[in-house]
C-alpha positions in Angstrom: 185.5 60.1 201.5 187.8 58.5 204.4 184.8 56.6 205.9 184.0 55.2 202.1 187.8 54.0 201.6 187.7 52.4 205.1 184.3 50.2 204.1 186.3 49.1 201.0 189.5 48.6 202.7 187.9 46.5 205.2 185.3 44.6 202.8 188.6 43.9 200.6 189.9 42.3 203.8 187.3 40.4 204.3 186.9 39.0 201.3 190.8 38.4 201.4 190.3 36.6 204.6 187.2 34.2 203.4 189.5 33.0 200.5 192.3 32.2 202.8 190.2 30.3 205.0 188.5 28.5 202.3 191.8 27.9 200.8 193.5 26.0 203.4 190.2 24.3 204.7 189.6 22.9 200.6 192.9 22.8 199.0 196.0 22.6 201.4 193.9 20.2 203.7 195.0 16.9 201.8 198.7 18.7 201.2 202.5 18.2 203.1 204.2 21.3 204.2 206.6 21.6 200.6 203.1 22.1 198.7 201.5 24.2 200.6 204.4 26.4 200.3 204.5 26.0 196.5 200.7 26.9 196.2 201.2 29.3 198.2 203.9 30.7 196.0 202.0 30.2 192.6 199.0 32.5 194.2 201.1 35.4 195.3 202.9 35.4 191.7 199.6 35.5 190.0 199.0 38.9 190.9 201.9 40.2 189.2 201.4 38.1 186.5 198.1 39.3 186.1 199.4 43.0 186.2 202.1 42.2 183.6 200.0 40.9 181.6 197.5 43.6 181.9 199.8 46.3 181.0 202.4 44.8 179.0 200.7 41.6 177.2 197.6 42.6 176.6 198.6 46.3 174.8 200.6 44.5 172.4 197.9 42.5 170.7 196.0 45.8 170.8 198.7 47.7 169.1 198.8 44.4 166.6 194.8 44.8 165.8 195.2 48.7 165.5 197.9 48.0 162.9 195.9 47.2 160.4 193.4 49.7 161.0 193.2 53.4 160.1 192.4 55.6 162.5 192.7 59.2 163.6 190.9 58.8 167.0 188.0 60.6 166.2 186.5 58.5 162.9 185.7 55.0 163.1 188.3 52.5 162.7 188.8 51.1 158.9 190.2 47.6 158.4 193.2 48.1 155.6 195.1 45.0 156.3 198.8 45.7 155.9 198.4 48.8 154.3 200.5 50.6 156.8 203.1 47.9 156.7 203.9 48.4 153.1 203.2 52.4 153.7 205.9 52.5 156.5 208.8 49.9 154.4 208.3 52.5 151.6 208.9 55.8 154.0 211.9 56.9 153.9 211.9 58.7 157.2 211.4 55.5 159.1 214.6 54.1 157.3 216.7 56.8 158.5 215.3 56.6 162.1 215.7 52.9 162.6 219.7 54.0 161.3 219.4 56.6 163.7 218.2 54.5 166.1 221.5 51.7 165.5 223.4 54.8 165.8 222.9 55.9 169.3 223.3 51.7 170.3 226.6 52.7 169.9 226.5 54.8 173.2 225.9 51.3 174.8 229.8 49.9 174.6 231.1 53.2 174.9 229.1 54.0 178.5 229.5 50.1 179.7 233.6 50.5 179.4 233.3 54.2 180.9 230.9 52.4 183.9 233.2 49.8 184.9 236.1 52.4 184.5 234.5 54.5 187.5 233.4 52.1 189.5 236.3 49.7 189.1 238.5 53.1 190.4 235.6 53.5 193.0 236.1 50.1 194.5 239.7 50.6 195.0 239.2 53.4 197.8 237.9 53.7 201.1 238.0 57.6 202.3 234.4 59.0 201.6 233.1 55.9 199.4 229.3 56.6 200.0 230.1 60.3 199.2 231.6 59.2 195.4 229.0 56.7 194.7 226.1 59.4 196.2 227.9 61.8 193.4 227.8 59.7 190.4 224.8 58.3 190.8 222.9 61.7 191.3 222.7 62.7 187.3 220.7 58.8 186.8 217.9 60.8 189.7 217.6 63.8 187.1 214.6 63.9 185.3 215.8 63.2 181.4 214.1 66.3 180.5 215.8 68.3 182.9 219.4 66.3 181.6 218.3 67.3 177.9 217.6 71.0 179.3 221.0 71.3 180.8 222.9 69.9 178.1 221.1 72.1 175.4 222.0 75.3 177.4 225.6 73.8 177.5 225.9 73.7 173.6 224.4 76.7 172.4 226.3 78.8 170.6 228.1 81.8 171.5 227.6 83.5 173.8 225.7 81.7 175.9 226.8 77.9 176.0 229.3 76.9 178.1 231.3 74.5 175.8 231.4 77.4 172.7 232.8 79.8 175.2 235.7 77.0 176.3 236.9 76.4 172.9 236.9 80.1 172.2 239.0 81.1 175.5 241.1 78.3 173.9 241.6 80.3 170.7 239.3 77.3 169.0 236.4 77.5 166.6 232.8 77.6 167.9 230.9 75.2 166.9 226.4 74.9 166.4 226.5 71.2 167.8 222.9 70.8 168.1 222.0 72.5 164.4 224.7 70.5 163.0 223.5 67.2 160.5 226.8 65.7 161.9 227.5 67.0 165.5 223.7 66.7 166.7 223.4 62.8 167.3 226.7 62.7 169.2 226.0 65.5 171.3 222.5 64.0 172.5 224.4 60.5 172.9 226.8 62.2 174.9 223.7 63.5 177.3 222.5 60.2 177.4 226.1 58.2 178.3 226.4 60.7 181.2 222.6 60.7 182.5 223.1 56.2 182.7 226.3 56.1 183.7 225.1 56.6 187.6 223.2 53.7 187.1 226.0 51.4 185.5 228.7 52.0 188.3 226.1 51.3 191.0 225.6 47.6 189.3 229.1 47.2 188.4 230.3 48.1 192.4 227.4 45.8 193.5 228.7 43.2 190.9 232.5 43.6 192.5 231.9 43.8 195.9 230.3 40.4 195.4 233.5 38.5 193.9 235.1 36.9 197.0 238.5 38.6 198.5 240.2 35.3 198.7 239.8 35.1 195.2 242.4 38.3 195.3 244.1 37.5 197.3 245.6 34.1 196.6 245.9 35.4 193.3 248.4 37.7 194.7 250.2 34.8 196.6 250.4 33.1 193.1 252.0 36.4 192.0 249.3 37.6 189.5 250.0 41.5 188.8 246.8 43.9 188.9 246.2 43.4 185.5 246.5 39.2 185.6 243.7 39.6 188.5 241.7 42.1 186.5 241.2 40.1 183.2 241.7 36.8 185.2 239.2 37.2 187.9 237.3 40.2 187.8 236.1 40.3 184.4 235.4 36.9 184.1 233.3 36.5 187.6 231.3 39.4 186.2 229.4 38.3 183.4 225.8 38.2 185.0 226.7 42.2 185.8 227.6 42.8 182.0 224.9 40.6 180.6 222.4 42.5 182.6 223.6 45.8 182.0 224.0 45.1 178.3 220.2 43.9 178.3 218.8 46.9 180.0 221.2 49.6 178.4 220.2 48.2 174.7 216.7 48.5 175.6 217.1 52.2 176.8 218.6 52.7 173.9 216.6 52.0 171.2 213.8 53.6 173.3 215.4 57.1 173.2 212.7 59.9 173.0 212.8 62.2 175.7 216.4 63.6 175.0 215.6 63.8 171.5 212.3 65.6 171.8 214.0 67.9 174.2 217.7 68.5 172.3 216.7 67.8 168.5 216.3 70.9 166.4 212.6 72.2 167.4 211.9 68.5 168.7 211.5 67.0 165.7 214.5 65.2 165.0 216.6 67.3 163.1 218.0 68.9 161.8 217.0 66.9 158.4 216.2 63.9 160.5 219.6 63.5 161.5 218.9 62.7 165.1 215.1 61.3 164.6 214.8 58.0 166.4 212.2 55.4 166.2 210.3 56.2 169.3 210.2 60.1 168.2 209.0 58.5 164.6 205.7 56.8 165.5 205.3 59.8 168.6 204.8 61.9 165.6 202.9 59.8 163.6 200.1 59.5 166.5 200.3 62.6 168.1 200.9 65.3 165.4 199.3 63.3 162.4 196.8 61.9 164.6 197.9 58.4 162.2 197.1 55.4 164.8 197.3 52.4 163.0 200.4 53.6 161.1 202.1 54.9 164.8 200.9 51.2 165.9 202.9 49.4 162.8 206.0 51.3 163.7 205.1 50.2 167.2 205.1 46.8 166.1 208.7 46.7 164.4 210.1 48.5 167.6 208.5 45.8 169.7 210.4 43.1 167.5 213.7 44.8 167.0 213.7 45.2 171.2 212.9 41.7 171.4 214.8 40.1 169.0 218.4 41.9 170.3 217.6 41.2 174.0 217.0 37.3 172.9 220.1 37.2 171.3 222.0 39.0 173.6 220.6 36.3 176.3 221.6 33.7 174.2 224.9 34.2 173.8 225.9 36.5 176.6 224.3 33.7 178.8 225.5 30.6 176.8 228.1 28.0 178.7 231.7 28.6 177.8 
């Protein structure tokens, strides 16, 4: 097996080699140094591009063509146009998981403001820096299945979850958060707004540590308080940090599936759909009801929504003021 993988990693080389060579013998020969460096360039991003398109690209116009299809994996595939389409704008499931799903986006202003909190505190000290930052970024290295585990064995009711047996030794009601209609979706947010907040601080502090002290500190010669420097100066100087973050965290968020799977009552979004989110939705729809072309049409609308909020989140987080 080891003497096979070395023919292939040396005929690969090879054949790596002989295109160099008959690169910058045909190509490059009649080129200056600037573009020979930009060829250059344009060939080593084509293999990522090739990859992204491969795994990215390319599965959406599948998921497109299986959309209007019906298919349970085993049968041939049967052309029914946008049968699903209609099917799935008439189901009143997916309307209350696409509200579901708006619902936990909600986490994302509420974890951004918590972030920068922490890590606007955690810029401020000196004495065992590393240490904090190690700490709060540990819970964004826990698996999110292991995160939902933990924070289902927290909320159980008496007498075995933690947070029941607080608010009893405080002489307060218990309560069945995850078995609740209304107490379920916050309590899975809540799991989620801890398990990213590791995440968000370690941006934010890279995001801070890049504004330039001088800034400060002639700020402070002008006689601007902490609060002038804050909203004057920090803030403002990190807009790349929020836009960014706000990109990725909306994204995570209307992807939620593995806390929900995990916390929902018996994983399946309840209880009565109350925490069921989009990703969960067409999950079920391939995998329980073996319904391929319908999971692919849900797909589809999640693919838009994603795309259609980061856009306009570029455009205006990004715009010129």
């Amino acid at each position: 097996m080891c003497f096979f993988s070395l023919l292939i990693f040396l005929g690969v080389r090879y054949v790596l080699n002989s295109l160099k060579s008959t690169i910058k013998n045909w190509w490059l020969k009649d080129l200056n140094i600037k573009q020979r460096k930009m060829v250059w360039a344009y060939i080593f991003l084509l293999v990522p591009l090739i990859f992204y398109l491969s795994i990215r690209i390319y599965p959406v116009f599948k998921a497109f063509r299986l959309s209007l299809m019906e298919w349970d994996l085993v049968g041939s595939q049967e052309f029914v146009g946008l049968d699903n389409f209609r099917e799935l704008f008439d189901d009143a499931i997916f309307w209350r998981s696409l509200a579901n799903t708006g619902k936990y986006l909600l986490g994302l202003p509420i974890s951004l403001v918590i972030g920068f909190i922490f890590a606007y505190l955690l810029s401020k000290i000196e004495f065992a820096f590393g240490f904090f930052r190690l700490i709060y970024f540990l819970p964004y290295l826990t698996s999110l299945v292991a995160v939902a585990w933990i924070f289902r064995w927290i909320l159980q009711p008496l007498p075995l979850g933690l947070a029941n047996r607080f608010l009893s030794f405080m002489g307060l009601s218990s309560y069945h958060f995850l078995e609740d209609t209304t107490l379920a979706l916050p309590s899975i947010l809540a799991a989620t707004i801890w398990q990213g907040l590791g995440f968000q601080i370690i941006i934010y502090l890279a995001g801070l540590k890049g504004i330039p002290k001088q800034l400060y500190e002639a700020a402070e010669v002008d006689g601007a308080n902490e609060f002038q420097r804050l909203f004057k100066i920090t803030l403002p100087l990190l807009k790349p940090t929020f836009v960014f973050l706000i990109v990725i965290g909306s994204i995570r968020y209307l992807r939620m599936f593995a806390q929900v799977l995990n916390m929902s009552y018996q994983g399946r979004g309840g209880p009565a759909y109350s925490t069921m989110t989009l990703v969960l939705f067409l999950y079920r729809r391939a995998f329980e009801h073996f319904e391929m072309g319908y999971a692919a049409a849900a797909t589809l609308i999640l693919f838009l929504i994603i795309m259609t909020v980061s856009l306009i989140q570029l455009k205006v987080l990004s715009g010129d003021d």
